[in-house]
Structures are given as structure tokens and as C-alpha cells.
C-alpha positions in Angstrom: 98.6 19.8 -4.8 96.4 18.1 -2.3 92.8 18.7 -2.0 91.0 19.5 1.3 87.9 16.8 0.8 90.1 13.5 -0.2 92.5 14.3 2.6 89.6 14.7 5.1 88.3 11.4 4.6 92.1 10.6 4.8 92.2 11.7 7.9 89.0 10.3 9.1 90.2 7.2 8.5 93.2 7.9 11.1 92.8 5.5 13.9 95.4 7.1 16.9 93.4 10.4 18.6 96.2 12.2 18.7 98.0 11.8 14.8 94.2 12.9 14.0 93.8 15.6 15.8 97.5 17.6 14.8 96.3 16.4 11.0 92.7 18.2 11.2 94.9 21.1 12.8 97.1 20.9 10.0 94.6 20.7 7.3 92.6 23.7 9.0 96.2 25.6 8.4 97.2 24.5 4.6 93.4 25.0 3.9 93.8 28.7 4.6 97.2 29.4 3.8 96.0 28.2 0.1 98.4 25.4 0.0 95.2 23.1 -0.4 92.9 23.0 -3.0 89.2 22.1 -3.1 87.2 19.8 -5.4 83.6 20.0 -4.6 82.4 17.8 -7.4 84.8 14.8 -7.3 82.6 11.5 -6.2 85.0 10.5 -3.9 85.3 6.4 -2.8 85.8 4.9 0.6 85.1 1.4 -0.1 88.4 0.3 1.5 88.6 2.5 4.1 87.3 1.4 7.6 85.2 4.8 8.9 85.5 6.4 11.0 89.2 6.0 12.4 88.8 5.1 16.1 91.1 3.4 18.6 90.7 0.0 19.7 89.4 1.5 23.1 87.0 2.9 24.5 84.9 -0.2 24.4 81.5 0.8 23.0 78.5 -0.4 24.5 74.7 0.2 24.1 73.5 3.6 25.6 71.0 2.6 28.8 74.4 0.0 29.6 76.9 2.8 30.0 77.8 3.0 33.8 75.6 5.9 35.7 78.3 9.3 36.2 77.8 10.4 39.7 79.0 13.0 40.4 79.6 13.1 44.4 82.3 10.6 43.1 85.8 11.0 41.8 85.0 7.8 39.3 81.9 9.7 38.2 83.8 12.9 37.4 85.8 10.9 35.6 83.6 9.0 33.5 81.4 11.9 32.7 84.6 14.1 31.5 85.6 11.5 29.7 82.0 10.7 27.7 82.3 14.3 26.7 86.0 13.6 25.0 84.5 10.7 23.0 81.4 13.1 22.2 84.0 15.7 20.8 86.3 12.8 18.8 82.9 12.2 17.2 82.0 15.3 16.5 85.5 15.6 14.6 84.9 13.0 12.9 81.4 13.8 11.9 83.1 17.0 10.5 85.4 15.4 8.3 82.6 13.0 7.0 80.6 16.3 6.2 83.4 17.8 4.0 84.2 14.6 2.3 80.8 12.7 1.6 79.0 15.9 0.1 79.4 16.8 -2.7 78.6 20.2 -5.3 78.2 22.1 -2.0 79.3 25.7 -2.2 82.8 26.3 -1.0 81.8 27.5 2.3 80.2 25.0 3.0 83.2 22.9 2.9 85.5 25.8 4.9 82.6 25.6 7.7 82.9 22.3 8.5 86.8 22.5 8.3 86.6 25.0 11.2 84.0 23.0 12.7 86.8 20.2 12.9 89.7 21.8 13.9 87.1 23.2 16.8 85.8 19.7 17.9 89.8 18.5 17.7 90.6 21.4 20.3 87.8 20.6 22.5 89.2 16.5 22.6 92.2 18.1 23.7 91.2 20.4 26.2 89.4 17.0 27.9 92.0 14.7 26.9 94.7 16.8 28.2 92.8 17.4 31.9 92.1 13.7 31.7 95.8 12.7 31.3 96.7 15.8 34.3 94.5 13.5 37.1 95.7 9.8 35.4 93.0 8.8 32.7 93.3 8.3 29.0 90.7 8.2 26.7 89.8 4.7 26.5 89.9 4.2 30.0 85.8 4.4 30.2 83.2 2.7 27.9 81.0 4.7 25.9 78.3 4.4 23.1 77.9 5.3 20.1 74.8 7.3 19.5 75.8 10.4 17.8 77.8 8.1 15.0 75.0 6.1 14.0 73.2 8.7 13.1 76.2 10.1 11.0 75.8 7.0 9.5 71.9 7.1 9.0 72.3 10.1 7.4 75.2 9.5 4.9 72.6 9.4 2.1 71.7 12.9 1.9 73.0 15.9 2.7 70.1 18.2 3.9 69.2 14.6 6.0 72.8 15.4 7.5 72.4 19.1 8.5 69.1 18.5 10.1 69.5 15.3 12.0 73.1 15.6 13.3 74.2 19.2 14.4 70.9 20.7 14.8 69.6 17.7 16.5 72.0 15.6 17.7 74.6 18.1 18.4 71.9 20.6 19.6 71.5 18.5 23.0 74.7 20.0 24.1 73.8 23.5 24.3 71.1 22.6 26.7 73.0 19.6 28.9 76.3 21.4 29.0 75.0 24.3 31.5 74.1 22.4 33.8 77.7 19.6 34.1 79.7 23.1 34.0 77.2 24.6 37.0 78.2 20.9 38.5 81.4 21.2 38.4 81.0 24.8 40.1 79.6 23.8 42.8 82.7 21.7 43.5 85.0 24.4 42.8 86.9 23.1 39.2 88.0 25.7 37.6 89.9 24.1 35.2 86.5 21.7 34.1 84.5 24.9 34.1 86.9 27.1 31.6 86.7 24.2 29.7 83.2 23.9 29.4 82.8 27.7 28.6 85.0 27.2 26.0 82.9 24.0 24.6 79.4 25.4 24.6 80.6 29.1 23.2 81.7 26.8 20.4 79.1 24.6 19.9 76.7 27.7 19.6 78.9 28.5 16.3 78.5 24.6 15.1 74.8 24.1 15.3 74.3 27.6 13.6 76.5 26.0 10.9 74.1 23.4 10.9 70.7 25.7 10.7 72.5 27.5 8.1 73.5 25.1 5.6 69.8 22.9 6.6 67.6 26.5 5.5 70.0 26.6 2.3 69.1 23.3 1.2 65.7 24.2 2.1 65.3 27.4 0.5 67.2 25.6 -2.6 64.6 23.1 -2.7 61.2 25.3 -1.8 60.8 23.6 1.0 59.6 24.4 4.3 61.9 24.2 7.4 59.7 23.1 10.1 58.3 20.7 7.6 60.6 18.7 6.3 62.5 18.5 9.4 59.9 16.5 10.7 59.4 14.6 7.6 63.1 13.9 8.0 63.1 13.0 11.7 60.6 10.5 11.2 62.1 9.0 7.9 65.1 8.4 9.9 64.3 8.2 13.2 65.5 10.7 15.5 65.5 11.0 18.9 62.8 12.7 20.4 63.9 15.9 22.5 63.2 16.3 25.9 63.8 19.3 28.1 65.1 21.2 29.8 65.4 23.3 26.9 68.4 26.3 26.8 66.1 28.8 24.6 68.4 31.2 24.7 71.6 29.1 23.5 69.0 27.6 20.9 68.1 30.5 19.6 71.6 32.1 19.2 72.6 28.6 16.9 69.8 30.4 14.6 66.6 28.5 15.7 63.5 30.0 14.9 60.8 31.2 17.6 58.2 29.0 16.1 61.1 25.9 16.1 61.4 26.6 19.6 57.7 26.7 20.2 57.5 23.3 19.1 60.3 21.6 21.2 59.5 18.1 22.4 56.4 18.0 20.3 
């Protein structure tokens, strides 16, 4: 039988957007149909394995050298849809690194990061499908690489992982994403829009994961939240977070009042 971490880092080794995605999709299905099992204590080796899968294009860049996305432009539109697909193929793949790098996590653990993949492969779609409607591929725009390298940073330790990445890193999205979806209401997309609702409902539910399994580890440990997240954020060397803040989106992913209190600080 095969077994749901080894063939996620299987499938993050996948290279073609598409193969990946229907195999996350797959996975998600097997997974709960119980045609899948789950080792959470094999130490699993990707020494030959060239992480994560990604295709040849988009050519990525440093951040401040991506092109400015305008959006009283067509181009702009474009290129700002299209840095959210790459966001989202990360954020797959950041979910498949989370199942198969940790290990002697509880088995939930390992089922909320599966859903959180098969949701990030969805959103790609959603983009990548709109993208292909008005005659763009992904790949067609640079990007950079931001939320990987921290993925990578982070590889070392697990509660390092849940803090830094979809509490963090992730977390940005629930405040930018309100205002690129009121953007593209003011120019009447509906079809941008629903899919935008659809993202940030979502996300909500990922950075939650995030909180979730980050207080676990916490509470496992005796440590305190607010504490070592900045201990951790320093050690290796987060962004700092600048507002606007969506408070109320923040604190429905399970952040507390006094985490919120110290935004940006």
C-alpha cells in the first residue's frame, strides 16, 4: 500500500503544474477513501530529489526587481493575477513539504496539511484556468521567491515551520487580498472577484491550521506563544509586518487579541 508522506514529497518533486496538481487531488482522494496509509515516524530521504518540483518558467527574480502590477493596465492585471498563481503553486508545495519533512506529528496533523494542499492546488487552478481564458500561462510573468525561502529556512524544525510560514508568511494574504478583490470590483470582474472570495475564505482555514499546530507545539513544550514566536522570528529572520492589518480575518485564523495588539511591533 502506499503511504501518504513518501508520496507527498513524491509529488513535490513533480515539475509540470498541472500532473501536480491532479496528483495532490488524487492523494487528497486515496487519503480518505483509506486506500493510503500513513507513517508518521519514518525519517524519510530526499537527497536526490531536486525540491520543490517547479517548471523551468516563471523566471524568478529578486523581490524589489519584479515589474510594478498597475492596475489601470491590462498587463498589470495580468501580472498581478498571475503572482497570485505562483503564490498558490507555492503554497502547494509548502503543503506537501509540511506532511513529508515532519515527522512523529499526530495524524491530523498530517490530514490538515493534505487538505491544505489539495485547497492551494484548487486555488492555482481557479487562476491558472482564468489566465489561460484571456491568453496567459503561468510562466508568462517573472516572480520571486519569497515565500519558498522561508520554507526552506524553516526545514529544521517544525514549530519554526508553523510559526514562520502560514501564520506569517501566509498570514499577509488575509490582509492584501481585500483590497486586489475590491480592485478588481471597481472594474467590474466578476469572475477575478469570485475567485478571490473563494481564496481568502480558504486561507482563513490554512493560517488557523497554522496557529493550531504552532500552540500545540507550544503547549507541548511549556512554552509561551507570543514568546517564542518572537524568539523564532528573529532566529530566522522574518519579515517584519506592516499594515494595514485585516483584524478581523486575523483573528478568525485563531490569533489572539494580545497577538494582534502587537502587530508591526
Amino acid at each position: 500500500m502506499l503511504e501518504l508522506r513518501q508520496t507527498a514529497l513524491e509529488i513535490l518533486a513533480i515539475t509540470d503544474p498541472k500532473t501536480k496538481v491532479d496528483r495532490v487531488k488524487q492523494l487528497f482522494s486515496d487519503y480518505h477513501q483509506q486506500s493510503i496509509a500513513l507513517d508518521v515516524s519514518s525519517a524519510l530521504n530526499s537527497k536526490d530529489l531536486a525540491l520543490p518540483g517547479r517548471p523551468q518558467k516563471p523566471e524568478l527574480v529578486p523581490p524589489l526587481t519584479v515589474p510594478k502590477r498597475r492596475m489601470d493596465t491590462v498587463d498589470g492585471r495580468l501580472s498581478l493575477l498571475h503572482s497570485l498563481a505562483h503564490i498558490e503553486f507555492n503554497a502547494m508545495n509548502l503543503a506537501l513539504d509540511a506532511i513529508w519533512r515532519f515527522s512523529d506529528m499526530p495524524a491530523q496533523y498530517y490530514e490538515d496539511w493534505l487538505k491544505v494542499a489539495k485547497e492551494e492546488a484548487y486555488h492555482f487552478s481557479l487562476i491558472e484556468t482564468h489566465l489561460q481564458s484571456v491568453g496567459v500561462a503561468y510562466g508568462d510573468f517573472p516572480a520571486h521567491n519569497s515565500l519558498w525561502e522561508m520554507v526552506e529556512r524553516t526545514s529544521d524544525a517544525v514549530i519554526a515551520r508553523m510559526a514562520l510560514v502560514p501564520r506569517t508568511m501566509e498570514a499577509r494574504g488575509l490582509d492584501a487580498v481585500p483590497a486586489i478583490r475590491d480592485r478588481f470590483k471597481q472594474i467590474k470582474d466578476a469572475k477575478v472577484v469570485e475567485i478571490l472570495e473563494v481564496i481568502l475564505r480558504d486561507e482563513v482555514g490554512h493560517v488557523l491550521i497554522g496557529n493550531q499546530w504552532f500552540n500545540f507545539l507550544c503547549t507541548k513544550e511549556g512554552l509561551s506563544p507570543t514568546k517564542v514566536y518572537k524568539e523564532l522570528a528573529r532566529a530566522y529572520r522574518a519579515p517584519v509586518l506592516r499594515g494595514p492589518f485585516n483584524l478581523e480575518a486575523r483573528r478568525q485564523a485563531g490569533f489572539t487579541v494580545e497577538e494582534l495588539s502587537l502587530l508591526g511591533t
